[in-house]
N, C-alpha and C positions, 0 to 999 in steps of 0.2 A: 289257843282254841279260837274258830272265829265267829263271832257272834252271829246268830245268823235270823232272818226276822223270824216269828213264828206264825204261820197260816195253814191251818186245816183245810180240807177238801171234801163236801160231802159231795156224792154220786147221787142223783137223782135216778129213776130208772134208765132214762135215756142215756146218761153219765156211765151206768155199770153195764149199757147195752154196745156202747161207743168201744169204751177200754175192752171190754168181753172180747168183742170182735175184731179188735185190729191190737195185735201185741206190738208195734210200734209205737203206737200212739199211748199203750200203757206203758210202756217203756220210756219215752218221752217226759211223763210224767213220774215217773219213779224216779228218772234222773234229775228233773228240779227239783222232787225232793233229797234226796240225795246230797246234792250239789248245792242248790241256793238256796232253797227253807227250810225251815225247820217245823216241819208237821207230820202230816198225815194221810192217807187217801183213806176215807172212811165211808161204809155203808150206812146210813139211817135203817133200825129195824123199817119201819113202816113201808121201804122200798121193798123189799121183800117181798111182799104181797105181789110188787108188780113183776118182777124177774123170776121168780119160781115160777112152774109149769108142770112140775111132774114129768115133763118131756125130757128124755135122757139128753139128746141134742144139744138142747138151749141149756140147761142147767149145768151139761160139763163147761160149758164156756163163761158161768157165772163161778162155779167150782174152780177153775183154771184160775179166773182173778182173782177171786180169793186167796188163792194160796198164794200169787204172786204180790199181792198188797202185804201179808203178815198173817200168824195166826189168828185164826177165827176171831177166838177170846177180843185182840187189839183191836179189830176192825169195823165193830159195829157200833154205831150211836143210838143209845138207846134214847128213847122215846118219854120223855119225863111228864106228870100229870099238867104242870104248870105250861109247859111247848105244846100238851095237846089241846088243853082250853087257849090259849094264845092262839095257835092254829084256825080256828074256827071262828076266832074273831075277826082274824086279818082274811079269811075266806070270804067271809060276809064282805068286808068291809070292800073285797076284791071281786066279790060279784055285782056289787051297786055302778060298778067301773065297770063293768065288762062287759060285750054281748056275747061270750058265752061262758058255759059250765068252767068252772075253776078245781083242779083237781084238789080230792082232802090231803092225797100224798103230799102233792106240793107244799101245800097249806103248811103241812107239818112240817117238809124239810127246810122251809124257809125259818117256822117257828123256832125251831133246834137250830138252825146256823145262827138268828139273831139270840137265842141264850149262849151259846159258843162264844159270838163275837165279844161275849164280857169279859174271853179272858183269850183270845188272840182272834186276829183274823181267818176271815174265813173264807171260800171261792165253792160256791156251787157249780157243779158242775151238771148241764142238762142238754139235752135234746128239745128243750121247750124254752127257750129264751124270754119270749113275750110274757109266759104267764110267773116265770122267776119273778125276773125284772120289777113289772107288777107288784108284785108280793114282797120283796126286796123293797123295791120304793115307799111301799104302806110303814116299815118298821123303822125309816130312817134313821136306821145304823150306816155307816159311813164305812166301815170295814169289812164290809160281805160284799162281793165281788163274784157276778157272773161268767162262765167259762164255758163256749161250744168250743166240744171237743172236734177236732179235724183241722 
């Protein structure tokens, strides 16, 4: 068997907007994992909010990656009390830095990738680079790793 490192993937909205919409590129990613890690590609409940729509349209193409990432059940990260007060502190702490609004989604998916990275790495994956980054940098863990899909 070959050892293989272990690195999770959360999706940001932008991340489950990118894989949604171009099956290559979800495919791409299915096959590093597959092939060279050992993880994951996983939804954060709290994105949720931002991909649902009640729009048949858009929600088949969040529907679609779903099914193509794993059953439901494996795929989602849930949102723990201690990542959502973390959340809100690395928010603050990323709005004193910032000239504009910081999203709470972010806030959180950053907080849940740094309790993640206690026990493997992890790569966010977004459409919003600067304010990851950002928020990434606030928590200096060294094993969470930014990812624009394309």
């Amino acid at each position: 068997m070959i050892n293989r490192p272990r690195r999770d993937f959360l999706l940001d909205s932008g991340g489950v907007s990118a894989l949604a919409a171009n099956r290559d590129l979800l495919v791409a990613y299915i096959e590093v994992l597959k092939l060279r890690i050992d993880g994951a590609l996983l939804i954060p409940i709290p994105v949720l909010t931002e991909v649902r729509s009640g729009q048949r349209r858009s929600d088949a193409l969040v529907d679609r990656l779903i099914k193509a990432i794993g059953a439901e059940d494996d795929i989602y990260a849930p949102l723990t009390v201690e990542a959502a007060t973390r959340a809100g502190v690395l928010r603050t702490e990323a709005l004193s830095l910032s000239r504009h609004d910081i999203s709470p989604t972010d806030a959180q998916v950053v907080a849940m990738a740094e309790e993640r990275s206690r026990i493997c790495a992890v790569t966010i994956v977004t459409g919003d680079p600067d304010d990851i980054n950002l928020l990434v940098g606030l928590t200096r863990r060294t094993n969470i790793a930014v990812d624009v899909p394309g």
